[in-house]
C-alpha positions in Angstrom: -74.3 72.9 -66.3 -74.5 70.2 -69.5 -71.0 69.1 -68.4 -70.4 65.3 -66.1 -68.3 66.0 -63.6 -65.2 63.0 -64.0 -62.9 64.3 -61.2 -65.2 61.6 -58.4 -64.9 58.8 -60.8 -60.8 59.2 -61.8 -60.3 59.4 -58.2 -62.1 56.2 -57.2 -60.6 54.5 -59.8 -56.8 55.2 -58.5 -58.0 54.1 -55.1 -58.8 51.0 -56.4 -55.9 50.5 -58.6 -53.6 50.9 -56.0 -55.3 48.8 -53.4 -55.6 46.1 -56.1 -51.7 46.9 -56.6 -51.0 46.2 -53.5 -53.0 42.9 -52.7 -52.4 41.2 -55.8 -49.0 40.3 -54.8 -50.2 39.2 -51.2 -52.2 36.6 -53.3 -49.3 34.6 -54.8 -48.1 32.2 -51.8 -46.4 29.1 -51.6 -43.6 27.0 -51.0 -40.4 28.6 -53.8 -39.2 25.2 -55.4 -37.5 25.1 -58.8 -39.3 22.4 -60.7 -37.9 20.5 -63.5 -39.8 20.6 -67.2 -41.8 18.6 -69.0 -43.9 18.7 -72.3 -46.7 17.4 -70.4 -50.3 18.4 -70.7 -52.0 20.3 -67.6 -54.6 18.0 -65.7 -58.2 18.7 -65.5 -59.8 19.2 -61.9 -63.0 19.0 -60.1 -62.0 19.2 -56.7 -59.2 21.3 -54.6 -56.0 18.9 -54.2 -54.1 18.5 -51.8 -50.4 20.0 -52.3 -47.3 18.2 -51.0 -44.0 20.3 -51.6 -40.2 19.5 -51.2 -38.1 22.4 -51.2 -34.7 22.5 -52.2 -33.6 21.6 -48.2 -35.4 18.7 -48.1 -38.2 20.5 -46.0 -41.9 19.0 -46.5 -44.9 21.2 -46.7 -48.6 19.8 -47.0 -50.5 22.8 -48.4 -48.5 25.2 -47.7 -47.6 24.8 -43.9 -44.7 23.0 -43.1 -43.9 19.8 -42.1 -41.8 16.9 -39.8 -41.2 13.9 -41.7 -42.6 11.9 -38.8 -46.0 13.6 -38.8 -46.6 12.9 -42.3 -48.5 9.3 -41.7 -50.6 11.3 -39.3 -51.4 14.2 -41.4 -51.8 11.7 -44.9 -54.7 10.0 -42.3 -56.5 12.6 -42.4 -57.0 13.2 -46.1 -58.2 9.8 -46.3 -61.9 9.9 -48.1 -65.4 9.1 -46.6 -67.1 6.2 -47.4 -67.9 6.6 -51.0 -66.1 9.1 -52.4 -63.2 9.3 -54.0 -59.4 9.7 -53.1 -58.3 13.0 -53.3 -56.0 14.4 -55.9 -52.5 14.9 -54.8 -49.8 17.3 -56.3 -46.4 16.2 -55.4 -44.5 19.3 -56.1 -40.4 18.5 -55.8 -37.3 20.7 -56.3 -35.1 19.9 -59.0 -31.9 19.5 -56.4 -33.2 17.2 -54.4 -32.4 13.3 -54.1 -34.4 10.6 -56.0 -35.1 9.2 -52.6 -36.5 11.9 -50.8 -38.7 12.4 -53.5 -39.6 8.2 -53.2 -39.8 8.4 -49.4 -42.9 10.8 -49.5 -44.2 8.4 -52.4 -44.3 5.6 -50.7 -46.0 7.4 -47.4 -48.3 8.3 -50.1 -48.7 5.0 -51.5 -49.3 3.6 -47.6 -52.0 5.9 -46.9 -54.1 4.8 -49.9 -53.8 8.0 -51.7 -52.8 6.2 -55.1 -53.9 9.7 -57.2 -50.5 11.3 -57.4 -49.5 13.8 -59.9 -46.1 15.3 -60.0 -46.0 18.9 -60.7 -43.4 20.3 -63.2 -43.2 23.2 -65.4 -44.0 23.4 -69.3 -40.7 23.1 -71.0 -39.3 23.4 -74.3 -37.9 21.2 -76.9 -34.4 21.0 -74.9 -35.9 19.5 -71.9 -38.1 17.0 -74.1 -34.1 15.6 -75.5 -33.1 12.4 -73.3 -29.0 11.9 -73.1 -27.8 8.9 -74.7 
């Protein structure tokens, strides 16, 4: 018989399209917020940050798990850095909705734990985002 047999092959490559079909969507997690635009660059990283969220009820998340406002100090304590080393990064990801002051409030906690490397997260947007009202 001069002929490959494909029929093995084709099979186990359905098997793995479908399981990677159905874990690819498992992969994307998160905290949903609706962030505003900007025409700012994306930052370049060395190490993971750590990922603050505000959703569009006011919850808090810190990477992913939420929240209580009051256990924030706490929780910002332990992110603080060894001897030596450097603060960690931190992405301050807000929903559009939400006050000005909410968004200050975690700031500030921010800003009273030492962890002075704050980025705020935002989407790439077009020209009509980059116009300011008069």
């Amino acid at each position: 018989m001069a002929e490959i047999n494909v029929t093995p092959f084709v099979d186990v490559m359905l098997v793995l399209l479908i399981i990677f079909m159905v874990t690819a969507p498992l992969l994307v997690t998160g905290v949903p917020v609706n962030l505003p635009d900007s025409r700012a660059k994306a930052l370049d990283q060395d190490q993971e940050p750590v990922q603050i969220t505000l959703d569009a009820d006011g919850r808090l998340f810190v990477d992913d798990v939420a929240v209580a406002d009051a256990a924030l100090p706490e929780i910002l304590a332990t992110k603080q850095p060894a001897e030596g080393q450097d603060a960690p990064q931190i992405f301050l990801r807000a929903d559009r909705a939400l006050r000005y002051d909410r968004v200050m409030g975690v700031m500030g906690e921010l800003n009273r734990a030492g962890l002075n490397k704050v980025s705020l997260v935002t989407t790439q947007g077009g020209e009509a985002s980059a116009a300011a009202p008069n």
